[in-house]
N, CA, C and O atoms as a Tripos MOL2 file, in Angstrom:
@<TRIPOS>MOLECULE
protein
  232   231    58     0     0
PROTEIN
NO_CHARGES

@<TRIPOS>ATOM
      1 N           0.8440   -1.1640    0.0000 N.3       1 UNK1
      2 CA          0.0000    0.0000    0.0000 C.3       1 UNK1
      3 C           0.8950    1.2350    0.0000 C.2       1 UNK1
      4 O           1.7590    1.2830    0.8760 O.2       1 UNK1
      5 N           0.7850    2.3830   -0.9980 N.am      2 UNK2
      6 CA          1.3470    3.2040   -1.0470 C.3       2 UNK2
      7 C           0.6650    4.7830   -0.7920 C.2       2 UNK2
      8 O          -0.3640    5.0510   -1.4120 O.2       2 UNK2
      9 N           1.1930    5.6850    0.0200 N.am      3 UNK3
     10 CA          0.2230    6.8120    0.9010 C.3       3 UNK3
     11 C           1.0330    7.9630   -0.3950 C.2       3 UNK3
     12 O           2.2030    7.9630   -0.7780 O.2       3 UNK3
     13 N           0.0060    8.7540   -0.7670 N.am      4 UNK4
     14 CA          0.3080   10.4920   -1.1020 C.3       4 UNK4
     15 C           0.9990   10.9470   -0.3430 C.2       4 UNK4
     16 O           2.1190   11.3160   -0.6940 O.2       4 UNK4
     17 N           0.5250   11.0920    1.0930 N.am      5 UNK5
     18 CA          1.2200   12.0070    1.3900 C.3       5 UNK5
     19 C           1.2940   11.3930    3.1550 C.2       5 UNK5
     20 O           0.6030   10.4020    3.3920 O.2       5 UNK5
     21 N           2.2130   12.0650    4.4480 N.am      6 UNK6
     22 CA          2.4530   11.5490    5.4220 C.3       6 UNK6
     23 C           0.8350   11.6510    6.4380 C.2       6 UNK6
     24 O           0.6370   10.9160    7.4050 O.2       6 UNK6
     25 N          -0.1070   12.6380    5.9830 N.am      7 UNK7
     26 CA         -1.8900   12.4170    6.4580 C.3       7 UNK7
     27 C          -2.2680   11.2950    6.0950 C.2       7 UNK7
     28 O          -2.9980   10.6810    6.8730 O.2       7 UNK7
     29 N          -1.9570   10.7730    5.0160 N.am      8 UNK8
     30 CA         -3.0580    9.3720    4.3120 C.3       8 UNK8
     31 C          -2.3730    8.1450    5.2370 C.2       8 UNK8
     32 O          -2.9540    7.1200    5.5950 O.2       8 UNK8
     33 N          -0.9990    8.5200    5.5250 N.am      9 UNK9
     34 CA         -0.3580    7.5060    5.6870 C.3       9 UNK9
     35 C          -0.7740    7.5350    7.3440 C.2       9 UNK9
     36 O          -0.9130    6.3810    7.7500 O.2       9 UNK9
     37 N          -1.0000    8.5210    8.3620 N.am     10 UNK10
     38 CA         -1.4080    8.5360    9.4920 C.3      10 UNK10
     39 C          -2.9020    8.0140    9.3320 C.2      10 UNK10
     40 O          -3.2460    7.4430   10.3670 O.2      10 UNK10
     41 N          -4.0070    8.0290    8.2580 N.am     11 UNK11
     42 CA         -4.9340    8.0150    8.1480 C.3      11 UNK11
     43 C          -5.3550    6.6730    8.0770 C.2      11 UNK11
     44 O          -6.4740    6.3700    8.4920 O.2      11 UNK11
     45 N          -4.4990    5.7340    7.5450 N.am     12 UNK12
     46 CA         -4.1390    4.3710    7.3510 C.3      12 UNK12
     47 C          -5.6440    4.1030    6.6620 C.2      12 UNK12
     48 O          -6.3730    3.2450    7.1600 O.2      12 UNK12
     49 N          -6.2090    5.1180    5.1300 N.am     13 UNK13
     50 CA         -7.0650    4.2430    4.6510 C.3      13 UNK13
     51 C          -8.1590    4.0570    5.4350 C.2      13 UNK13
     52 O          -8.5800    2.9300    5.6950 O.2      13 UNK13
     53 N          -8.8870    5.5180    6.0220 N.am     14 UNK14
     54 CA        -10.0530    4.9080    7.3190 C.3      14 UNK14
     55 C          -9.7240    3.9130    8.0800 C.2      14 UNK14
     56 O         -10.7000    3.2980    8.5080 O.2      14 UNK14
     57 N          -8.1720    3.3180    8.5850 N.am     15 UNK15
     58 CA         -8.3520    2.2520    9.4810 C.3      15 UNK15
     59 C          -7.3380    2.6960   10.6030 C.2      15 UNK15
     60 O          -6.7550    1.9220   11.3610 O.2      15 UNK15
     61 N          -7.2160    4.1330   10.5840 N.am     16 UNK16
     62 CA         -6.2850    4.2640   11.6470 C.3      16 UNK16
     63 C          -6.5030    4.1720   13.0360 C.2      16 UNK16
     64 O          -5.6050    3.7630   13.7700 O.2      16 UNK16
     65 N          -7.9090    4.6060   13.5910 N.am     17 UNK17
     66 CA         -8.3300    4.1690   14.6160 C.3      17 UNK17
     67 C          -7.6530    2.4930   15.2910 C.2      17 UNK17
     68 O          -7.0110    2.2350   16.3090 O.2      17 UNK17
     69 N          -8.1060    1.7360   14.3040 N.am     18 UNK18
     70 CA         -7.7780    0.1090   14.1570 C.3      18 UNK18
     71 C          -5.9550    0.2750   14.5790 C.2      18 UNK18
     72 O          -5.3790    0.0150   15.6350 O.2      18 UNK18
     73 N          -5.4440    0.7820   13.3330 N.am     19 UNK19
     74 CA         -3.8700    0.3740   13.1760 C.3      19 UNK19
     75 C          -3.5400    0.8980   14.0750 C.2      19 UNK19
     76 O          -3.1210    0.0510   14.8640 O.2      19 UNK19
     77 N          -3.4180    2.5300   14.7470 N.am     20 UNK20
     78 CA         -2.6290    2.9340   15.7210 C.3      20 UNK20
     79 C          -3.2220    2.3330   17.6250 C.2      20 UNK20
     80 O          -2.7940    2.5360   18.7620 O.2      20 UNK20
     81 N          -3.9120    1.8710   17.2670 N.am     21 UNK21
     82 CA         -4.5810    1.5220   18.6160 C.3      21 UNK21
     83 C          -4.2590   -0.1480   18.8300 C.2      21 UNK21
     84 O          -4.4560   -0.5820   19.9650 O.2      21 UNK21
     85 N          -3.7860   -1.0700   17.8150 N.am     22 UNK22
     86 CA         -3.0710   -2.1710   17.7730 C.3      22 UNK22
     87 C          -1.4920   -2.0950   17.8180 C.2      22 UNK22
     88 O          -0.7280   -3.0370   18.0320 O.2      22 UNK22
     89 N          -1.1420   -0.6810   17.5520 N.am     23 UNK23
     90 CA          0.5360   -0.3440   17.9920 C.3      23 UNK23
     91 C           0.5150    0.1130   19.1410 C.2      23 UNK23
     92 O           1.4750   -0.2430   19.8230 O.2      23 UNK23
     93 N          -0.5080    1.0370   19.8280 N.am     24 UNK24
     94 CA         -0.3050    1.2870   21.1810 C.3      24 UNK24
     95 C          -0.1640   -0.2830   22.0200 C.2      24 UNK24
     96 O           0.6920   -0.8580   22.6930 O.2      24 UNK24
     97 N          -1.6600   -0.5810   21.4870 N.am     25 UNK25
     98 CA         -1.2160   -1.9250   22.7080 C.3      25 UNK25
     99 C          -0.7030   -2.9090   22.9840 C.2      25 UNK25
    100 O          -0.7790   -3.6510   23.9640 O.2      25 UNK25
    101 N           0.2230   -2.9350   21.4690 N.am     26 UNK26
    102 CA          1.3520   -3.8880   21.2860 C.3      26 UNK26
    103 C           2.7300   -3.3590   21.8660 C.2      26 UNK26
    104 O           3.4880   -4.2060   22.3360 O.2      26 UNK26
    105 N           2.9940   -2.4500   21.8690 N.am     27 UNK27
    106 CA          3.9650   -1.2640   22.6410 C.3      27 UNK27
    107 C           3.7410   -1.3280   23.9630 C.2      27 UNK27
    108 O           4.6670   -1.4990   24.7550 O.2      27 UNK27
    109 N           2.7520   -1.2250   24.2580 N.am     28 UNK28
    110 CA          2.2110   -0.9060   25.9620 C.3      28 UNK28
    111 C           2.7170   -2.5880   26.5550 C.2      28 UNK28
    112 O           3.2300   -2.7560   27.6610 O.2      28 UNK28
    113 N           2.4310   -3.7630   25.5220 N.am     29 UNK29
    114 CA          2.6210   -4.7250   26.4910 C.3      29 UNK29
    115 C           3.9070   -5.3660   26.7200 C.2      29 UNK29
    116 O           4.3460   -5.8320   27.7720 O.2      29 UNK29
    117 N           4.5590   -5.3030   25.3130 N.am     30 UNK30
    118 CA          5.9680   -5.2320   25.2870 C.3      30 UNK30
    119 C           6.7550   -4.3080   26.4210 C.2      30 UNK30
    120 O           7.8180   -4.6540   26.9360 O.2      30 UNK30
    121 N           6.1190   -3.1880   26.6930 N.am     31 UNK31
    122 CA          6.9450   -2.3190   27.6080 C.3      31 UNK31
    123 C           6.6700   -2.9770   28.9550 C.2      31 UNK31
    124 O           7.6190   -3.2180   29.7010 O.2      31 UNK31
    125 N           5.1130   -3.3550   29.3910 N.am     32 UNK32
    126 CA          5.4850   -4.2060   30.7030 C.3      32 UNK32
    127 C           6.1560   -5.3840   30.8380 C.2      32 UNK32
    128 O           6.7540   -5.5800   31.8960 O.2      32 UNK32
    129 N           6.1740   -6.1500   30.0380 N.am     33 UNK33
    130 CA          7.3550   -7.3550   29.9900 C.3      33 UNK33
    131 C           8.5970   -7.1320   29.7580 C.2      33 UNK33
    132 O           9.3190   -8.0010   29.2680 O.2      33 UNK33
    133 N           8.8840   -6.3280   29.9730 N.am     34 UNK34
    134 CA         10.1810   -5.5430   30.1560 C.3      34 UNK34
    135 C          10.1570   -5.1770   31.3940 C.2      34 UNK34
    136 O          11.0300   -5.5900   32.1580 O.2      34 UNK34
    137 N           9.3610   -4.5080   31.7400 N.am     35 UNK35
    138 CA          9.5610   -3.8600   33.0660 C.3      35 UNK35
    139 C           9.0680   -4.3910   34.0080 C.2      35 UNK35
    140 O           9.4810   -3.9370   35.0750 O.2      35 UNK35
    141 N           8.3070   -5.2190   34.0890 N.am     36 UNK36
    142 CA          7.3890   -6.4170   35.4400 C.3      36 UNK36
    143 C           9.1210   -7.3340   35.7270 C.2      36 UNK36
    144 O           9.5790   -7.2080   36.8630 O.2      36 UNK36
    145 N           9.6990   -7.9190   35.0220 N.am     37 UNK37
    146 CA         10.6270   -8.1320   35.5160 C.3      37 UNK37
    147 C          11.6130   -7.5790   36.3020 C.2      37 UNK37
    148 O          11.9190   -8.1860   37.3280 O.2      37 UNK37
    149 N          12.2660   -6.3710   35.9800 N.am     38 UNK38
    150 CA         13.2650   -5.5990   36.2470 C.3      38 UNK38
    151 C          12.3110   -5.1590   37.8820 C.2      38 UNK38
    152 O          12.8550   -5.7900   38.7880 O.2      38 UNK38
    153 N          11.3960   -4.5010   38.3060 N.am     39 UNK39
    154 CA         10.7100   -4.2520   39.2270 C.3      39 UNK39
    155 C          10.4100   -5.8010   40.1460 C.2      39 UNK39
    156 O          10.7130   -5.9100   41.3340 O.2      39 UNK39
    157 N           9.9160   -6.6590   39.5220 N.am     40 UNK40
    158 CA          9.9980   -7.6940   40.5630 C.3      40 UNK40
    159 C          11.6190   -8.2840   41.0670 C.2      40 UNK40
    160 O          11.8940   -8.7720   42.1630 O.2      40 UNK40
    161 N          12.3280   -8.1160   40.1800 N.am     41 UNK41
    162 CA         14.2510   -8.6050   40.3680 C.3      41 UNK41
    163 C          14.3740   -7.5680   41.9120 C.2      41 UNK41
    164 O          14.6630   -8.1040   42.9820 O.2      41 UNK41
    165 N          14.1150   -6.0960   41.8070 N.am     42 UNK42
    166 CA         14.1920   -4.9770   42.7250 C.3      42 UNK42
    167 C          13.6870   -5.2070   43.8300 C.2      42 UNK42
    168 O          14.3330   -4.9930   44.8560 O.2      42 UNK42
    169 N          12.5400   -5.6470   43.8560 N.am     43 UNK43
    170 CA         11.7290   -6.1980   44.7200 C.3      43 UNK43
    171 C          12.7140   -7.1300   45.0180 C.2      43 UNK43
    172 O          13.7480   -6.6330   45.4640 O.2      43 UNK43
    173 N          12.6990   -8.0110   44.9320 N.am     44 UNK44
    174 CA         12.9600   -9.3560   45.8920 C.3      44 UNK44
    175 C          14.4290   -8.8290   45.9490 C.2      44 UNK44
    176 O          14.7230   -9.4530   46.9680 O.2      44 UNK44
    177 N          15.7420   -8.0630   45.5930 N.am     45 UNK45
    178 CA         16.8050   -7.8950   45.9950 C.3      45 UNK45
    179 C          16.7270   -6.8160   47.3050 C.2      45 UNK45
    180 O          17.6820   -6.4470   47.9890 O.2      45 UNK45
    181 N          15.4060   -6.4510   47.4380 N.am     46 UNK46
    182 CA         15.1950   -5.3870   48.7340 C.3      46 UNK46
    183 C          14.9640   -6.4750   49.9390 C.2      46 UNK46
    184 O          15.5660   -6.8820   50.9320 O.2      46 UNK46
    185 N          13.7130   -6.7000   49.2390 N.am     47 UNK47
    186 CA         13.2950   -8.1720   50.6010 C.3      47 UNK47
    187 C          14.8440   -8.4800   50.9690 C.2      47 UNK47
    188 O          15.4800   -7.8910   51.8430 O.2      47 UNK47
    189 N          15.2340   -9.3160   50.2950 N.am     48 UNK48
    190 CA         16.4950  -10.0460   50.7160 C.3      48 UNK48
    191 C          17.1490   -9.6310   51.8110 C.2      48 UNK48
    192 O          17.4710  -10.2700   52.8130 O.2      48 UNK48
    193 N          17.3770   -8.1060   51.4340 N.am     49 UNK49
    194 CA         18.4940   -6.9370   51.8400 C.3      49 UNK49
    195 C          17.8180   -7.0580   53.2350 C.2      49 UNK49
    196 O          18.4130   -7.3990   54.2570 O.2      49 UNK49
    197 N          16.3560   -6.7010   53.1420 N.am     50 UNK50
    198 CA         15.8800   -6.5840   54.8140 C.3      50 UNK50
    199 C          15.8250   -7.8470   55.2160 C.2      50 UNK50
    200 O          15.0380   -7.8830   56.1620 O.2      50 UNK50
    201 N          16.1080   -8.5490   55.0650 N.am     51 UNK51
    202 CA         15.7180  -10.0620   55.9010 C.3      51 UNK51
    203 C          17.2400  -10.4130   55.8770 C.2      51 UNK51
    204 O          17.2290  -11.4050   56.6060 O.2      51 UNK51
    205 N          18.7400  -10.2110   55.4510 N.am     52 UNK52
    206 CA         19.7390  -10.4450   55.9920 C.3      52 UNK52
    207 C          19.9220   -9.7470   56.9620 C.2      52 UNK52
    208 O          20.3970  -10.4090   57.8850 O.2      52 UNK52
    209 N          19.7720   -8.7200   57.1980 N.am     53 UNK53
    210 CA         19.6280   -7.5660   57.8930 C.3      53 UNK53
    211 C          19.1300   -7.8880   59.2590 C.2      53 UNK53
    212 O          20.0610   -7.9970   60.0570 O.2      53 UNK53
    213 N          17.8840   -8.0830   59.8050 N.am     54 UNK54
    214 CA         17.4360   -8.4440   60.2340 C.3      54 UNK54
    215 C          17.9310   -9.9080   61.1370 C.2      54 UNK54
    216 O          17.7420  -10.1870   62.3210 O.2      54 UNK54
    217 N          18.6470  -10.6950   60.0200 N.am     55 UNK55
    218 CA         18.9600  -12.1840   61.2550 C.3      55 UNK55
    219 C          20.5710  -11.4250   60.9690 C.2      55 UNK55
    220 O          21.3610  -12.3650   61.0590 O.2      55 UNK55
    221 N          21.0670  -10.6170   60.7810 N.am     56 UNK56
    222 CA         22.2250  -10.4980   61.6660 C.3      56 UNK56
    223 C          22.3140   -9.7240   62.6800 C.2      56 UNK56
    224 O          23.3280   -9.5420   63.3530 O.2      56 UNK56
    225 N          20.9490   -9.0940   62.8780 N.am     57 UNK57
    226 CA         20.5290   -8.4010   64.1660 C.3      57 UNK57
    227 C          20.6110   -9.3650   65.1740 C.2      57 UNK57
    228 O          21.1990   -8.8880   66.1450 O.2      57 UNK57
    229 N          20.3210  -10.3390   65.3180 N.am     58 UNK58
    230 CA         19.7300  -11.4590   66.1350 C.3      58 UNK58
    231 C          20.8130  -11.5730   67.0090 C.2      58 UNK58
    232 O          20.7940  -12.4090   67.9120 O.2      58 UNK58
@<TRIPOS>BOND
     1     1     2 1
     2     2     3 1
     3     3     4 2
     4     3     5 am
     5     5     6 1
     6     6     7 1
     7     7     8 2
     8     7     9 am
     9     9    10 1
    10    10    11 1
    11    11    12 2
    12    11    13 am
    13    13    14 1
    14    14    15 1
    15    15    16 2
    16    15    17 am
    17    17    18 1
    18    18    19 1
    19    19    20 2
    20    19    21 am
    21    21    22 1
    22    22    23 1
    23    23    24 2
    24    23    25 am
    25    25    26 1
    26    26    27 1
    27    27    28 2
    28    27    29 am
    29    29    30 1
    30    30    31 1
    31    31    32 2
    32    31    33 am
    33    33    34 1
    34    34    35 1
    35    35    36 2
    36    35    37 am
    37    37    38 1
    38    38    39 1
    39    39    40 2
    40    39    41 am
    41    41    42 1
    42    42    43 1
    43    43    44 2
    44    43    45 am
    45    45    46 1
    46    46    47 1
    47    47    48 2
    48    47    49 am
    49    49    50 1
    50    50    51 1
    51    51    52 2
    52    51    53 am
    53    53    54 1
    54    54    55 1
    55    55    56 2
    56    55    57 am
    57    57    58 1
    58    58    59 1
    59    59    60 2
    60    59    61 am
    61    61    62 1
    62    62    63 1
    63    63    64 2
    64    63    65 am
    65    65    66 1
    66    66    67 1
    67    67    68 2
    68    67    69 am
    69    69    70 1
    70    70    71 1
    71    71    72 2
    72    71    73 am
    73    73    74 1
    74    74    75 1
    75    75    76 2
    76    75    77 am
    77    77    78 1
    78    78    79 1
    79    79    80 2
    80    79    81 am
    81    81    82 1
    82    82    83 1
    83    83    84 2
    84    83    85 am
    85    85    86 1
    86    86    87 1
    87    87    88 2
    88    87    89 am
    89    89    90 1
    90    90    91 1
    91    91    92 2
    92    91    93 am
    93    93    94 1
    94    94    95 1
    95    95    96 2
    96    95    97 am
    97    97    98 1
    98    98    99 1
    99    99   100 2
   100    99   101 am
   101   101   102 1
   102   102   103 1
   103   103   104 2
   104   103   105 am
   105   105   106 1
   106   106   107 1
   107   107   108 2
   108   107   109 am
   109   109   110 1
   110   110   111 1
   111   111   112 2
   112   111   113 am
   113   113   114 1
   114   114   115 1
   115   115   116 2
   116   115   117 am
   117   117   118 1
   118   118   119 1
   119   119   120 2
   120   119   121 am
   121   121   122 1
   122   122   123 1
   123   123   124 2
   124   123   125 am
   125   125   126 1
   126   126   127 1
   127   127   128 2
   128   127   129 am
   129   129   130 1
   130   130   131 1
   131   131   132 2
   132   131   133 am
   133   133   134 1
   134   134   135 1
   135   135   136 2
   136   135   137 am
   137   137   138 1
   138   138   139 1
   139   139   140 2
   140   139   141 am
   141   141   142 1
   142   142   143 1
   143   143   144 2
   144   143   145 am
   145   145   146 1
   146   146   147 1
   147   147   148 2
   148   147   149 am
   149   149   150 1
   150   150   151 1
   151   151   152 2
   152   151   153 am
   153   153   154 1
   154   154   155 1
   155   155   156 2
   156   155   157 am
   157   157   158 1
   158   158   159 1
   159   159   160 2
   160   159   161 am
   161   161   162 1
   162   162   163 1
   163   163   164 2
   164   163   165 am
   165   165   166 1
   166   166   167 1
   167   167   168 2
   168   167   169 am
   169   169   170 1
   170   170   171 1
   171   171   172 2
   172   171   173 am
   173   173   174 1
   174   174   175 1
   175   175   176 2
   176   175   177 am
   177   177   178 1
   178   178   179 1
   179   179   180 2
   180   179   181 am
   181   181   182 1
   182   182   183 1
   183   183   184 2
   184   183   185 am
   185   185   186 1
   186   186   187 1
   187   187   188 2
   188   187   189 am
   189   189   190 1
   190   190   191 1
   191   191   192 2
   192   191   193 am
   193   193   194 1
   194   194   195 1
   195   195   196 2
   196   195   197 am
   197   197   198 1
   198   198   199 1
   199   199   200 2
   200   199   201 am
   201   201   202 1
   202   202   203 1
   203   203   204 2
   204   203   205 am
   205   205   206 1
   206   206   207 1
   207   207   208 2
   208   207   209 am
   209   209   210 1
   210   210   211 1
   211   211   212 2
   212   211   213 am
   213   213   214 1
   214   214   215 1
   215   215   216 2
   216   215   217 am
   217   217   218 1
   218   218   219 1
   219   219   220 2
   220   219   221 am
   221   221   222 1
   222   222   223 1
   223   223   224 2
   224   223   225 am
   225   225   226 1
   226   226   227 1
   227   227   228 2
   228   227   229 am
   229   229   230 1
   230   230   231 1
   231   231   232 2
@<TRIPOS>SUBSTRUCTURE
     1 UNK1         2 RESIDUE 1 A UNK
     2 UNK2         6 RESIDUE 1 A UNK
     3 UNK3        10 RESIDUE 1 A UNK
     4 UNK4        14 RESIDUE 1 A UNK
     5 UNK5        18 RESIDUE 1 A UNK
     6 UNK6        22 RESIDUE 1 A UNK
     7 UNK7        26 RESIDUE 1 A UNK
     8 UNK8        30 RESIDUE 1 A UNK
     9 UNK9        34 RESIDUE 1 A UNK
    10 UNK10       38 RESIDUE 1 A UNK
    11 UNK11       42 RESIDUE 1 A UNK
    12 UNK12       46 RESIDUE 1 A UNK
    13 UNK13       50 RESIDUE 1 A UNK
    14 UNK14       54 RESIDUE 1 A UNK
    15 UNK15       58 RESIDUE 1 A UNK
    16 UNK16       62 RESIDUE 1 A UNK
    17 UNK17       66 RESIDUE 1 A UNK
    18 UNK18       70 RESIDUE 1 A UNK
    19 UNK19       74 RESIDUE 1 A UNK
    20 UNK20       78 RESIDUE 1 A UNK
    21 UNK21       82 RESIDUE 1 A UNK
    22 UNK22       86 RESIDUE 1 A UNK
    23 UNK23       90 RESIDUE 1 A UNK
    24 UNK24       94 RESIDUE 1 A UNK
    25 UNK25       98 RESIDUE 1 A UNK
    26 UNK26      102 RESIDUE 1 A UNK
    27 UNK27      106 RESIDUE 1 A UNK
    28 UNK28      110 RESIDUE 1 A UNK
    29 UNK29      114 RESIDUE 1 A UNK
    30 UNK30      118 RESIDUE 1 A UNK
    31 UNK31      122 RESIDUE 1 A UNK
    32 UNK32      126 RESIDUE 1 A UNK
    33 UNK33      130 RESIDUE 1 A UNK
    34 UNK34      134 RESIDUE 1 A UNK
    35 UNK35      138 RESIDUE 1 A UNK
    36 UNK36      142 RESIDUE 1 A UNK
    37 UNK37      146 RESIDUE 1 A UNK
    38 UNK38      150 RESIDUE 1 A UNK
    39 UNK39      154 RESIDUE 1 A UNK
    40 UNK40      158 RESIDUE 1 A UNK
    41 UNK41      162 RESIDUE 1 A UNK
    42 UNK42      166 RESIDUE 1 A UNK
    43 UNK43      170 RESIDUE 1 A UNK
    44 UNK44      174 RESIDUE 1 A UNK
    45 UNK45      178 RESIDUE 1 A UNK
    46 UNK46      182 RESIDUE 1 A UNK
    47 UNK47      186 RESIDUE 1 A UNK
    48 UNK48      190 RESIDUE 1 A UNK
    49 UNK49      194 RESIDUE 1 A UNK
    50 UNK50      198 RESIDUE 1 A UNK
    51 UNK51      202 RESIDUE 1 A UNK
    52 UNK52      206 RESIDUE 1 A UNK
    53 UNK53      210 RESIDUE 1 A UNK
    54 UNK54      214 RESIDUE 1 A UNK
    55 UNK55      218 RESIDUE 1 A UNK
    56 UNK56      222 RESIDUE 1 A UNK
    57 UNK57      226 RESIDUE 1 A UNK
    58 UNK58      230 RESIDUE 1 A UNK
């Protein structure tokens, strides 16, 4: 498919609603599976931190 101009091509052919709203939420989920990891790794290297912490209080 070839666009006139960079509007037709945002316009995606009356289907932009469709196309850009299947890149948001393909983007959006890719970005939490990226980041649900890195935040849970953080998480549990904190826990850790307080619970060594803690039994060398003892």
């Amino acid at each position: 498919m070839s666009f006139t101009s960079f509007s037709d091509f945002l316009a995606m052919g009356q289907h932009a609603l469709y196309v850009w709203s299947a890149y948001g939420i393909s983007l959006t989920v890719l970005a939490i599976n990226v980041a649900m990891p890195i935040l849970a790794r953080r998480r549990y290297l904190q826990e850790e931190a307080r619970r060594l912490r803690r039994e060398s209080q003892k």
